[in-house]
TORBASE-87165 format. One record per residue (C-alpha): x, y, z; residue in three letters. Coordinates in steps of 0.05 Angstrom, whole numbers, padded with zeros to 5 digits, always signed. Layout:
<marnus>
XYZALA ...
</marnus>
This chain:
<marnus>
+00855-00155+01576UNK +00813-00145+01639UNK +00830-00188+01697UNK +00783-00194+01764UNK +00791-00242+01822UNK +00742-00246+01866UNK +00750-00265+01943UNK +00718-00269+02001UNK +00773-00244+02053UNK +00828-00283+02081UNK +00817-00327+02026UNK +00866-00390+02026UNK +00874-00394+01950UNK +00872-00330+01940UNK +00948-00320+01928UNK +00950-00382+01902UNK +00906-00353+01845UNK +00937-00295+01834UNK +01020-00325+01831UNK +00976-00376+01778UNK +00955-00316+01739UNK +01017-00285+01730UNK +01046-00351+01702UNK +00993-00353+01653UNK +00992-00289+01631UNK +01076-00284+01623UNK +01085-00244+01558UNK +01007-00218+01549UNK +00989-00141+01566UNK +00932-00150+01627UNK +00902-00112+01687UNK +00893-00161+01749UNK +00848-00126+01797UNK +00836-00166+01872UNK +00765-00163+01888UNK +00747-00180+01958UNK +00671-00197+01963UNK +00632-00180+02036UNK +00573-00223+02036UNK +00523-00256+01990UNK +00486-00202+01953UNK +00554-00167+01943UNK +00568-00239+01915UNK +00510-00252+01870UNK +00519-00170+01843UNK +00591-00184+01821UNK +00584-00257+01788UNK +00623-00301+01845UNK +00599-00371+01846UNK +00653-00386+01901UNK +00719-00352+01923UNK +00760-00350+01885UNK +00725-00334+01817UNK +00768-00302+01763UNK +00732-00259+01707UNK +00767-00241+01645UNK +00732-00186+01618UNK +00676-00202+01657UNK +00669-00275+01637UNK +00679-00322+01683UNK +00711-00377+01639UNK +00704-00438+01686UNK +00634-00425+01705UNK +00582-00480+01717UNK +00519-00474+01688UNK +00466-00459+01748UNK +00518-00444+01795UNK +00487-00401+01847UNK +00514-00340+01866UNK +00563-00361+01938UNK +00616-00343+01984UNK +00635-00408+01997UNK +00703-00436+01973UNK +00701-00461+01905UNK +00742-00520+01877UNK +00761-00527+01811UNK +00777-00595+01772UNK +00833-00595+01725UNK +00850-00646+01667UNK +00882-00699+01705UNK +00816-00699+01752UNK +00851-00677+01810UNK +00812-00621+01855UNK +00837-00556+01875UNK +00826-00486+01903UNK +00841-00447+01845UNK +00848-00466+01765UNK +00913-00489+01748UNK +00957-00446+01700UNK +00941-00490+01637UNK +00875-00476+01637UNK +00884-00405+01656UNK +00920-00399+01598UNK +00870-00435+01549UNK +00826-00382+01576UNK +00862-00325+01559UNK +00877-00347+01489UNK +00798-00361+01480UNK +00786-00289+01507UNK +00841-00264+01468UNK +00798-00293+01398UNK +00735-00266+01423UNK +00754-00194+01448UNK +00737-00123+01408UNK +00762-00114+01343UNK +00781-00028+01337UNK +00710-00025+01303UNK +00648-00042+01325UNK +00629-00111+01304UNK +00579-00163+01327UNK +00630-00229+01341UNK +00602-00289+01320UNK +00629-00333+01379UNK +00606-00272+01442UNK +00579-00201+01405UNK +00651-00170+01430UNK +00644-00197+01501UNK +00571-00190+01508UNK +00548-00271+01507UNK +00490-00287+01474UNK +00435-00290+01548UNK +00392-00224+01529UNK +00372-00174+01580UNK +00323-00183+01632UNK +00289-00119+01628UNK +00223-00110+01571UNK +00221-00184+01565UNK +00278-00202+01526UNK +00303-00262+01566UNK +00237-00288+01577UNK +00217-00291+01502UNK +00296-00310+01485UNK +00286-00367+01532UNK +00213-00392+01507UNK +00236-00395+01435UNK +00301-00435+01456UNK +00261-00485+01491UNK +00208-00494+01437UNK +00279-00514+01389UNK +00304-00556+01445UNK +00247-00596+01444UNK +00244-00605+01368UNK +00188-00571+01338UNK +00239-00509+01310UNK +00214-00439+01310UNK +00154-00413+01344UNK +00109-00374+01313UNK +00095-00301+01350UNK +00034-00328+01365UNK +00058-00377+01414UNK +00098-00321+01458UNK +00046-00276+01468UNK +00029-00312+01538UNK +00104-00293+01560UNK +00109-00226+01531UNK +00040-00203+01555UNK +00076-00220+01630UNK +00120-00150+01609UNK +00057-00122+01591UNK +00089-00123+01511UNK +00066-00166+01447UNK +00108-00223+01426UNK +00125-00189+01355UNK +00158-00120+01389UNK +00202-00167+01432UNK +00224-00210+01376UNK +00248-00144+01337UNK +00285-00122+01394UNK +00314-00187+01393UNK +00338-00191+01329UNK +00360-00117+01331UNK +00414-00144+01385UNK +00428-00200+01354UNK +00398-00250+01383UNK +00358-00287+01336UNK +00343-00267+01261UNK +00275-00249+01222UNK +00252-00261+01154UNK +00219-00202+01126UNK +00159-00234+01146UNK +00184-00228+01219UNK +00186-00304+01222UNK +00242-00336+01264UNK +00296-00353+01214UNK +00344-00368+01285UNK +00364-00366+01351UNK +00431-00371+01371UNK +00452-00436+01367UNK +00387-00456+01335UNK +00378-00455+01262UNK +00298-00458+01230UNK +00331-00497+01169UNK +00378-00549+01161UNK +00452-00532+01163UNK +00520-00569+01156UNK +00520-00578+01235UNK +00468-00627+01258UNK +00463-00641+01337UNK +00421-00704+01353UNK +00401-00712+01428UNK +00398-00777+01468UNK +00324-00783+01468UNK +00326-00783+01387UNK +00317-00706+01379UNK +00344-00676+01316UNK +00373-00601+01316UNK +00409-00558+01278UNK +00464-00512+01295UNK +00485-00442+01257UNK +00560-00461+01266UNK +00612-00505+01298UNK +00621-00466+01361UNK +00540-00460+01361UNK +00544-00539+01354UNK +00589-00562+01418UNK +00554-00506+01465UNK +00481-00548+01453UNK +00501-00599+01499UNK +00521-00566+01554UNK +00469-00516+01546UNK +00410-00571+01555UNK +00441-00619+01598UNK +00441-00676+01557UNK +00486-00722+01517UNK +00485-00705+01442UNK +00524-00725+01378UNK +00550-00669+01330UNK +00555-00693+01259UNK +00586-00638+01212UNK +00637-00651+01146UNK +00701-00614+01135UNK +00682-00561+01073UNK +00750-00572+01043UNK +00756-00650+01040UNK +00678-00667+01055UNK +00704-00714+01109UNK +00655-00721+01157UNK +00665-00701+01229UNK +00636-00733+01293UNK +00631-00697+01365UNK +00600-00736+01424UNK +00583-00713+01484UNK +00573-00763+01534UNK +00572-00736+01617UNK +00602-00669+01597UNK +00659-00701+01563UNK +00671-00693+01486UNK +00706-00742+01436UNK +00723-00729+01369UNK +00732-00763+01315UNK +00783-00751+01278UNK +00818-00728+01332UNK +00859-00674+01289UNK +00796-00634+01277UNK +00797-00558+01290UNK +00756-00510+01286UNK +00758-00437+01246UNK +00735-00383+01281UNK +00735-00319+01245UNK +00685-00268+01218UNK +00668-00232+01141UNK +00670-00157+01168UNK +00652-00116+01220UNK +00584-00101+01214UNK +00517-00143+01206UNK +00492-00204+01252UNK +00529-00261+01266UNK +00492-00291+01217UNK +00505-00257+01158UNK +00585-00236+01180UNK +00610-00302+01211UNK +00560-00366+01209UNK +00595-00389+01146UNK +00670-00390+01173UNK +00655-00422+01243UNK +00663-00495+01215UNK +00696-00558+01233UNK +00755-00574+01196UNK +00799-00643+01201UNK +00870-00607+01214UNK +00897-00540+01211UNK +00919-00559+01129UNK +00854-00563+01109UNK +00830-00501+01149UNK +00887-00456+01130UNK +00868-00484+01054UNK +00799-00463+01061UNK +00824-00397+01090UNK +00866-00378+01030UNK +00803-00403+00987UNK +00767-00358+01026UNK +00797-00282+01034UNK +00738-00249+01057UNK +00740-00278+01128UNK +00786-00269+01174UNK +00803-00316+01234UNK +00847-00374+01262UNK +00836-00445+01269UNK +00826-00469+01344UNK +00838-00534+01377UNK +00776-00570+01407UNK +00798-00546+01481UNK +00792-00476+01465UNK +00724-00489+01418UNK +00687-00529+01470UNK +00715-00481+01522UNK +00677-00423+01474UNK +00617-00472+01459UNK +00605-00470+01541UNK +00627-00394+01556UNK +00581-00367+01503UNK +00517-00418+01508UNK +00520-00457+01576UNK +00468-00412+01624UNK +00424-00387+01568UNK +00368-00432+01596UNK +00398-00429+01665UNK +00406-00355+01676UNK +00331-00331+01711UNK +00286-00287+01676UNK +00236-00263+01727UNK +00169-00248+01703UNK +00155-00163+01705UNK +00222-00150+01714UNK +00245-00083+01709UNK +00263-00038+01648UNK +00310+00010+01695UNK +00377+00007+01673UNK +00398+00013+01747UNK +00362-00056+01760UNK +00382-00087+01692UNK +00457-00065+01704UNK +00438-00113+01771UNK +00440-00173+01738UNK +00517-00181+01744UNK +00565-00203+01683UNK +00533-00261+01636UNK +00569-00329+01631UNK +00521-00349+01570UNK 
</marnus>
């Protein structure tokens, strides 16, 4: 496991961080590397939203979505609400065991929570963000998948039609196609109805691929939203609100199984179908041993909202500047994705 600090010099908490990290991390194999960050473009190249910012393999897992890039101090607000200039060691540690879920398998594999650290925010460069970002909006606002037709305005802007961009989407992994290149889904967005329905304040009905797909909807638009799944073992239903950032669940000894069917294929096709809520850990271990072909571990709801937000939080946040270069060199710019 890859450890970075980030700080601008002299930095206050920047011990403070650092004795906090090796507390945490008591027992675990990781590389802590001290990063001290000059000025603001230095800042916004690296991913520091405010000194100190820790990155564990290049995720920062505290981030806020829209966060500017800053060299300012940051202050970070722990369970009990108090305020302070580093993250305390519990969360720290809740971190580390959600990166220690998500990280590379020996084989290549596409991980259904972050594509084996990559997050789900596609690449600036030949569109991809652009497009990624107009078809997540058009679900967000409730009218489900756009047709190509309807992108060609934002993939014209990269000088490309809507159809090549889609099918470099869904080679990454970003959304899927039927094999009428029709929008089947776009992580967290699902064209059909699933077992994980997300209904928004103003009324608007969505539907998630997964559980972890599910609780990263709300933070990812802003808005308040209740999850309504069922537990595929007992058929017990399962409520998440949202409400100011804060989620409640009912019942409150639900967990969630995160695991994945091989090593190859989309998320889709490898993992969508063992990312669900379950009521306890009986239930999920029960549907595991039902269930051989995946292979995972239930989570608590701290470390699946704390996935939820990692993985989805900036996808609409992150910029996508229209004409943007297809130069790796620039692309590589673009600093490590929180989304």
């Amino acid at each position: 496991m890859r450890i970075t600090v980030l700080t601008v010099p002299d930095c206050p908490n920047a011990r403070v961080v650092e004795d906090r990290i090796a507390r945490a991390t008591a027992g675990r194999s990781a590389d802590v590397e001290l990063v001290e960050v000059a000025d603001q473009e230095q800042a916004a190249r690296v991913g520091m939203t405010g000194s100190p910012t820790v990155l564990i393999n290049g995720v920062d897992p505290f981030a806020v979505p829209g966060a500017p890039a800053s060299v300012s101090c940051r202050l970070y607000r722990g369970p009990d609400s108090r305020v302070e200039g580093a993250p305390g060691v519990a969360d720290l540690r809740r971190a580390l065991d959600t990166a220690d879920l998500t990280g590379d398998c020996e084989c290549p594999r596409v991980d259904a929570a972050d594509r084996g650290g990559r997050r789900r925010l596609a690449p600036v460069a030949g569109g991809l963000r652009a497009v990624q970002q107009a078809v997540l909006r058009h679900f967000a606002a409730g009218r489900g998948a756009p047709a190509a037709s309807e992108l060609e305005t934002v993939a014209a802007e990269y000088g490309r039609a809507a159809a090549e961009v889609l099918a470099d989407l869904a080679a990454e992994d970003f959304l899927t196609l039927d094999n009428a290149g029709l929008i089947q889904a776009a992580y967290p967005f699902s064209a059909a109805r699933t077992g994980h329905r997300v209904r928004l304040t103003d009324g608007t009905e969505l539907w998630a691929m997964c559980a972890v797909d599910a609780l990263g909807i709300p933070d990812m638009l802003g808005t308040d939203a209740v999850i309504t799944s069922a537990d595929p073992v007992t058929g017990e239903v399962v409520i998440v609100t949202s409400t100011g950032g804060h989620m409640t669940w009912q019942p409150s000894t639900t967990v969630v199984y995160v695991g994945q069917r091989s090593c190859t294929g989309s998320a889709a096709d490898i993992a969508c179908g063992a990312l669900n809520f379950f009521t306890s850990h009986h239930t999920a271990h029960t549907w595991a041993e039902q269930n051989p072909q995946y292979t995972g571990t239930p989570v608590d709801r701290n470390h699946a909202e704390a996935l939820g937000r990692s993985v989805f939080g900036s996808l609409l946040t992150a910029s996508a500047p229209a004409g943007a270069s297809s130069d790796p060199a620039e692309q590589a710019q673009d600093g490590p994705v929180q989304g």
